[in-house]
C-alpha positions in Angstrom: 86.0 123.0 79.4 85.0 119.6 80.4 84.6 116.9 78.0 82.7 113.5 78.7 82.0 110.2 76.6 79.5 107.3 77.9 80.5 104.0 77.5 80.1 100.6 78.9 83.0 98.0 80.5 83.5 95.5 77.4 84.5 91.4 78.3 87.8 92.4 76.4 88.6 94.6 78.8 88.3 92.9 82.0 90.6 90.2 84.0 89.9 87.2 85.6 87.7 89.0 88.2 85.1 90.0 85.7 86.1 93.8 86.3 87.5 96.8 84.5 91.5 96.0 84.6 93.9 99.2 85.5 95.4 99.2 81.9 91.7 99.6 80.7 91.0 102.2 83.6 94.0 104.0 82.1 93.1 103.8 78.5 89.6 105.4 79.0 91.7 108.3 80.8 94.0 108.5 77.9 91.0 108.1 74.8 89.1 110.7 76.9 92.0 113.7 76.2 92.2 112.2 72.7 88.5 112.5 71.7 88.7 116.1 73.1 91.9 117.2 71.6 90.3 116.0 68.0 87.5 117.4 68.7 88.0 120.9 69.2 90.4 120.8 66.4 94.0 119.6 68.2 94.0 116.4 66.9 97.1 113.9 66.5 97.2 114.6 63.0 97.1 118.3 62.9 99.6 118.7 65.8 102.0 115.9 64.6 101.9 118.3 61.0 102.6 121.0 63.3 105.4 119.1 64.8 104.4 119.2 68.3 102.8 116.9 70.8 102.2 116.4 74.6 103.8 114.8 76.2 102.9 112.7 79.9 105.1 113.7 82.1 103.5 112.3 85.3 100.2 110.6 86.8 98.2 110.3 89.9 95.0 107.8 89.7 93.2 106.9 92.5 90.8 103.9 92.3 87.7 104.3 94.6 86.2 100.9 92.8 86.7 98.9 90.1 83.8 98.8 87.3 82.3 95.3 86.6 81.9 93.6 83.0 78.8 95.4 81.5 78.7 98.5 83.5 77.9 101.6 82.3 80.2 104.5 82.9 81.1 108.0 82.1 84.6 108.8 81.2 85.4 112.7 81.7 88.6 115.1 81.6 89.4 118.7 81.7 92.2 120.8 81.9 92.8 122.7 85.1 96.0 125.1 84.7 98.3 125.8 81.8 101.9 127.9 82.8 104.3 128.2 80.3 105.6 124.4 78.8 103.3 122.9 81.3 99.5 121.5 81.0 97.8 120.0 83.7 94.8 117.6 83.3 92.3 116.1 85.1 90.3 112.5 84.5 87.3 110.8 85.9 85.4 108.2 85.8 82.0 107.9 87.0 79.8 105.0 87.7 75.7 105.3 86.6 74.6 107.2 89.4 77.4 109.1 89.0 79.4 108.5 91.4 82.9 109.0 91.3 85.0 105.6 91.0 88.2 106.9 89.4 89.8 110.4 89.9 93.3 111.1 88.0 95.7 114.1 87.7 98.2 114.4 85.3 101.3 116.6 84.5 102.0 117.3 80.7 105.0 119.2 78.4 104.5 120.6 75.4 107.2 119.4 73.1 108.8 120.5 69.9 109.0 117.0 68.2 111.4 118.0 65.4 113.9 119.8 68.0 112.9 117.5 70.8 112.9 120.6 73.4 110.1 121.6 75.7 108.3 124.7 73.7 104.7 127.2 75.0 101.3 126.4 73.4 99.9 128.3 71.5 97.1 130.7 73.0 94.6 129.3 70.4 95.0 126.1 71.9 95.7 127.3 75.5 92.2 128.8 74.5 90.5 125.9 72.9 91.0 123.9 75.8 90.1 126.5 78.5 90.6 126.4 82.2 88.6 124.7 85.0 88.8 124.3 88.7 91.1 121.4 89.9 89.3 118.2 90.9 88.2 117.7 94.3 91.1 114.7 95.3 93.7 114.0 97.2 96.7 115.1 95.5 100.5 113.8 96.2 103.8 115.3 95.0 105.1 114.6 91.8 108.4 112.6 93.0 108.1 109.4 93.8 110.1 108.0 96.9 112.6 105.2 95.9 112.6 102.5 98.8 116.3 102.0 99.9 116.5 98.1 98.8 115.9 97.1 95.4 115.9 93.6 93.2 116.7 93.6 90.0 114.5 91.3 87.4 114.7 90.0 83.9 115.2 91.9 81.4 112.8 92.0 78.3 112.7 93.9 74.6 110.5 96.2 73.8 107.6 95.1 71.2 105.5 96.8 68.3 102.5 96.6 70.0 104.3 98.9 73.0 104.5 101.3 70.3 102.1 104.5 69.7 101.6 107.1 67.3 104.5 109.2 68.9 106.8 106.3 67.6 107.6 106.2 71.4 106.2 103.3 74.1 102.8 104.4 75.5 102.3 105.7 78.5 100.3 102.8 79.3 102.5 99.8 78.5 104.5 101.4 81.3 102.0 100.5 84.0 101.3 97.2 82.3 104.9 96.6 82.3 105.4 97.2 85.7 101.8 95.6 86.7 103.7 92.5 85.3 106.5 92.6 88.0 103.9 92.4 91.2 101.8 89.5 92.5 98.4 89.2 90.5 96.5 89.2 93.1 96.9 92.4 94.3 94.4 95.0 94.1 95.8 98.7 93.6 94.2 101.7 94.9 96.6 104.1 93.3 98.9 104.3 90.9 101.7 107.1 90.4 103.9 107.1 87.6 106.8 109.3 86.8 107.6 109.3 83.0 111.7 110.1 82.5 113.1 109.1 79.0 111.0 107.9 76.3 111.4 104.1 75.0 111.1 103.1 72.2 111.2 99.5 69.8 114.3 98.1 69.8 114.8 99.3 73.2 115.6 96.7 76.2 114.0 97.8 79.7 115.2 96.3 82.9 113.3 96.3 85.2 114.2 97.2 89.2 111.3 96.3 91.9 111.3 97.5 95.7 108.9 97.3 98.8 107.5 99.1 100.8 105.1 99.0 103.8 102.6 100.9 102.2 103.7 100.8 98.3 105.6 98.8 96.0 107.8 101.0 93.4 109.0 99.5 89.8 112.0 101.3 88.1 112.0 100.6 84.3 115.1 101.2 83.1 117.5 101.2 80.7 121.2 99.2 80.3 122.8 102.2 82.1 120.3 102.1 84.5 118.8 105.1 82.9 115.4 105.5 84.2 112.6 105.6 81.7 110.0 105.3 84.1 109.0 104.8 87.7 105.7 103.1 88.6 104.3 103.1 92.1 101.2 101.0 93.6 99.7 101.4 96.4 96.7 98.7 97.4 
């Protein structure tokens, strides 16, 4: 079923243009599924007691426009297909008229936190959720491309305020990271992110940057060069 909240762009949330930032874009997305999952009885607390918890494998969002400082907006999600570990999810975001500004898809597993192993929903919440058509967007694959040539930059800890509920770094701070590693000035019309290992405080993430004609890819990894995730932007 889907599940919508109205709200309106705060001055807390917006950068030096006076408009919605792509962190805040992506923080409506992810307070959307929250507010649904607690509201039909999923919550973080009841699932964490459970000791399961979904986990963001992979995102698509596509920004049609940016929302300006005082707008008001409509923030809505569903979920369009559930097989086995797997839930898939889609956002949007939708200006007054209602127009769409923001469409997402998004690629979860369900995790056993105590045995840390991919494990099925359960058909009350498989249920709870329910099923509806796919949004209307232009879908890519879920592996992102590495460009052949890439820079390595400086390295950085990770810090509380990374840090969510899971105990892991949110999905978020990922793109923020990364958002950090490309000229400001850019303005991104999609983002893809790949989520590989989960990072966590205490954790160093170096970070790899390559460039493309049409995208610019940031691998965040760790000393090993283990990859815990792999942002692209396209403008």
């Amino acid at each position: 079923m889907k599940y919508t909240f109205d709200t309106r762009i705060r001055y807390s949330e917006c950068d030096h243009r006076g408009t919605l930032t792509l962190p805040g874009i992506i923080n409506y997305l992810q307070d959307c599924s929250t507010f649904q999952s607690e509201d039909i009885g999923f919550g973080v607390k009841k699932i964490k007691e459970q000791k399961r918890a979904w986990i963001l494998s992979y995102w698509q969002i596509v920004v049609e426009r940016y929302p300006k400082m005082m707008e008001k907006v409509t923030v809505g999600t569903f979920a369009s297909k559930f097989k086995g570990i797997i839930g898939e999810r889609n956002f949007f975001l939708n200006d007054a008229e209602g127009r769409r500004i923001v469409s997402a898809a998004s690629v979860w597993v369900h995790m056993d936190t105590e045995r840390m192993r991919p494990v099925r929903p359960s058909e009350e919440e498989i249920n709870a959720y329910g099923e509806e058509e796919p949004l209307d967007m232009e879908y890519e694959g879920r592996k992102i491309v590495l460009p052949e040539h890439i820079k390595e930059l400086e390295s950085f800890p990770i810090r509380r305020y990374h840090i969510d509920t899971n105990e892991h770094v949110n999905n978020c701070q990922y793109v923020q990271m990364a958002l950090e590693m490309i000229p400001a000035d850019k303005i991104i019309r999609q983002v893809r992110v790949e989520y590989r290992k989960s990072a966590v405080y205490g954790d160093v993430i170096y970070p790899k940057l390559a460039e493309a004609v049409d995208c610019t890819v940031v691998e965040l990894c760790d000393a090993q060069g283990n990859i815990f995730a792999v942002v692209e932007f396209k403008e």
